[in-house]
C-alpha atoms as an extended CHARMM CRD file, in Angstrom:
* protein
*
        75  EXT
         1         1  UNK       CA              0.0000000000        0.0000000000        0.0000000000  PROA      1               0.0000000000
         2         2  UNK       CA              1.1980000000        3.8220000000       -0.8570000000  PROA      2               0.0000000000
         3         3  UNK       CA              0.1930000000        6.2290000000        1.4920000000  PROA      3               0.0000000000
         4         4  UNK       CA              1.2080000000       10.0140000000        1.1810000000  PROA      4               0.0000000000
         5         5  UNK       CA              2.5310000000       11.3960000000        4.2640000000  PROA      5               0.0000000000
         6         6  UNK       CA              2.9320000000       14.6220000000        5.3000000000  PROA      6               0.0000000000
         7         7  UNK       CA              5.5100000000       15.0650000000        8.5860000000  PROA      7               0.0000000000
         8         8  UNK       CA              6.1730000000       18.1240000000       10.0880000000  PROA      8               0.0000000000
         9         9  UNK       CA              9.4010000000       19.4450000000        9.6540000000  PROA      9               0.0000000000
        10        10  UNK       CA             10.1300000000       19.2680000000       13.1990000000  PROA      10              0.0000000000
        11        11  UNK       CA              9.6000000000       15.3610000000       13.1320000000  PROA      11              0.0000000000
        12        12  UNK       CA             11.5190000000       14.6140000000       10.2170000000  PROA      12              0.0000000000
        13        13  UNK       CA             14.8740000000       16.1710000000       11.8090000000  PROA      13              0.0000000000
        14        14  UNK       CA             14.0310000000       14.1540000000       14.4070000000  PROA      14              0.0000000000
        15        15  UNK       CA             13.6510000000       10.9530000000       12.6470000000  PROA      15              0.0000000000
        16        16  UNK       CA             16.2460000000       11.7590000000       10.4540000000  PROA      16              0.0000000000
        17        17  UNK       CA             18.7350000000       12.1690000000       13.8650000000  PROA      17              0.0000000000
        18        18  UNK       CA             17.2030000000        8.6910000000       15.1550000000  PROA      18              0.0000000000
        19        19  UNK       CA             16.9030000000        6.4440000000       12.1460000000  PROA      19              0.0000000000
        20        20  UNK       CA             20.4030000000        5.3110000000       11.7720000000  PROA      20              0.0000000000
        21        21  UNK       CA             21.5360000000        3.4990000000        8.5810000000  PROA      21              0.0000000000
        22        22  UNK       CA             17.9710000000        2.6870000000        7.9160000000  PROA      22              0.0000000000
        23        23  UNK       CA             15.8500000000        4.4190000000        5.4740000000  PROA      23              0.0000000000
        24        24  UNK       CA             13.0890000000        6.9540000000        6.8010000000  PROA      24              0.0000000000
        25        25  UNK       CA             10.5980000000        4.6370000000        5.5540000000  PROA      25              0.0000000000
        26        26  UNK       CA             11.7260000000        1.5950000000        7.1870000000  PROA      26              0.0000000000
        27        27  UNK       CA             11.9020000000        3.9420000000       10.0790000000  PROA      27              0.0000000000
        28        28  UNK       CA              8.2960000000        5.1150000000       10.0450000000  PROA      28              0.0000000000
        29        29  UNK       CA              7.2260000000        1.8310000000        8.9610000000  PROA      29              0.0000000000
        30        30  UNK       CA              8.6080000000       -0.0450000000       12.0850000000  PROA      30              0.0000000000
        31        31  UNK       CA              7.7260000000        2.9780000000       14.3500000000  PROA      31              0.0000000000
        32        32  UNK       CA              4.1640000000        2.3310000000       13.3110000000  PROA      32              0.0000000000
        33        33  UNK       CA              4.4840000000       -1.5470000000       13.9600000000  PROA      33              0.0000000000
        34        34  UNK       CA              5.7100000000       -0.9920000000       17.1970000000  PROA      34              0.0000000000
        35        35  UNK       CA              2.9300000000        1.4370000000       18.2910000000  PROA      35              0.0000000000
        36        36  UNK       CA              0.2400000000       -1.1490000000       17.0600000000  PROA      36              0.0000000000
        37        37  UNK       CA              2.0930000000       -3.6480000000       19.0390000000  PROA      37              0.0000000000
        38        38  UNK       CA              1.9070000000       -1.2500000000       22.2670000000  PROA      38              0.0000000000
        39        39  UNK       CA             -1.9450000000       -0.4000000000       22.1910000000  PROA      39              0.0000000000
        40        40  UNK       CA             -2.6340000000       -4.2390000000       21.3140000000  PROA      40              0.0000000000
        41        41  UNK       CA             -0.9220000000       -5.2700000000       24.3440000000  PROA      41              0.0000000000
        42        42  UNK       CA             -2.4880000000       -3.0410000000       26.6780000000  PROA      42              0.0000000000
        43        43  UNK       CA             -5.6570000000       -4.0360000000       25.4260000000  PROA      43              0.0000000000
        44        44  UNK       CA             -5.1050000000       -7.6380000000       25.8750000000  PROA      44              0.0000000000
        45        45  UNK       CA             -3.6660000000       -6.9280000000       29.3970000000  PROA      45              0.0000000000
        46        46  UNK       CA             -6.4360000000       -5.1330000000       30.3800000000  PROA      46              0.0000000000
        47        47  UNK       CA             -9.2340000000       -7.7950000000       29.1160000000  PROA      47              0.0000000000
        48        48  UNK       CA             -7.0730000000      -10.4340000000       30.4940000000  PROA      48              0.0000000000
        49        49  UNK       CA             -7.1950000000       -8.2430000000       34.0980000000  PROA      49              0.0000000000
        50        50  UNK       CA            -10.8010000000       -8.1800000000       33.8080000000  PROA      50              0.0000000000
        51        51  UNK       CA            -10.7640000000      -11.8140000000       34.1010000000  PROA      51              0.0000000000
        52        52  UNK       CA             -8.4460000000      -12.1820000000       36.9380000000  PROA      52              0.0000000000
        53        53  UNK       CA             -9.2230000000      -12.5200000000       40.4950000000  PROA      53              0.0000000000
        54        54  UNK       CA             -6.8570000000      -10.9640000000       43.3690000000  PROA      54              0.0000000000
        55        55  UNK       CA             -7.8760000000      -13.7650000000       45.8370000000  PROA      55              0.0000000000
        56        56  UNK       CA             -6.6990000000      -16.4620000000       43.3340000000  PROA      56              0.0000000000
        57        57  UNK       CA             -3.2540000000      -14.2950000000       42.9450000000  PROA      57              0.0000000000
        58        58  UNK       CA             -2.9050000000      -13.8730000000       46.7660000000  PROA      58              0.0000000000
        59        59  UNK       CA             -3.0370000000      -17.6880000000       47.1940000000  PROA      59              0.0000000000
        60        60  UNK       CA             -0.7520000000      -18.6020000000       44.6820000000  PROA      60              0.0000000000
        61        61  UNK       CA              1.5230000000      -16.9050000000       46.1520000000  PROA      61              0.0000000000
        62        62  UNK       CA              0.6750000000      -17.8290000000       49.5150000000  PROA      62              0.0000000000
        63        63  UNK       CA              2.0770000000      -21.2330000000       48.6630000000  PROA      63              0.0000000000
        64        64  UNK       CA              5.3380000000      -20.4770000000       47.9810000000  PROA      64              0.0000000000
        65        65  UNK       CA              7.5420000000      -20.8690000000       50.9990000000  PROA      65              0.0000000000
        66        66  UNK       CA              8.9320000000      -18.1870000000       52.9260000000  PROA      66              0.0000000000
        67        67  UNK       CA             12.4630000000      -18.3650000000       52.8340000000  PROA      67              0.0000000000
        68        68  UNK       CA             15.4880000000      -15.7340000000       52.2440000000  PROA      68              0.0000000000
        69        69  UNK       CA             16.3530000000      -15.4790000000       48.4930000000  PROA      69              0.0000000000
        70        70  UNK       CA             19.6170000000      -17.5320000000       47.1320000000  PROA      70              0.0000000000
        71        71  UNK       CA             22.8200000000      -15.1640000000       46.4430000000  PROA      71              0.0000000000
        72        72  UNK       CA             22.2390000000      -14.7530000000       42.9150000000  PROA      72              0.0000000000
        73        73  UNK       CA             18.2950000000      -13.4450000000       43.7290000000  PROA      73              0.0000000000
        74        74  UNK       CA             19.0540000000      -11.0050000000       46.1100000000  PROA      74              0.0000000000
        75        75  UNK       CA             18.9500000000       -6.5820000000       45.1770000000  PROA      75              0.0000000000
């Protein structure tokens, strides 16, 4: 699909100081994918919250043991 674009001129130095060794269509295009990506996961996130239940997550968790964490675990 062709699609004219029109970018401000203010965006395009930007993309044009961000995009690299890529062209500023491959730039945009990927931009764009990425965005889609973003709004379809928080979509899905929030449906899938909807069908959660904080009880269920408090007792999973309730069931693992209480013990310090191992060397490699610890902040």
């Amino acid at each position: 699909m062709n699609f004219a674009l029109r970018i401000p001129d203010y965006y395009k130095k930007e993309i044009e100081s961000l995009k690299g060794e890529v062209s500023m269509n491959q730039f945009i295009v990927n931009a764009l994918a990425e965005k889609i990506a973003s709004m379809k996961t928080v979509t899905y996130l929030e449906e899938r919250a909807q069908r959660g239940s904080k009880k269920h997550a408090l007792d999973v968790l309730n069931k693992v043991a209480a013990r310090e964490p191992i060397e490699e675990d610890r902040l």
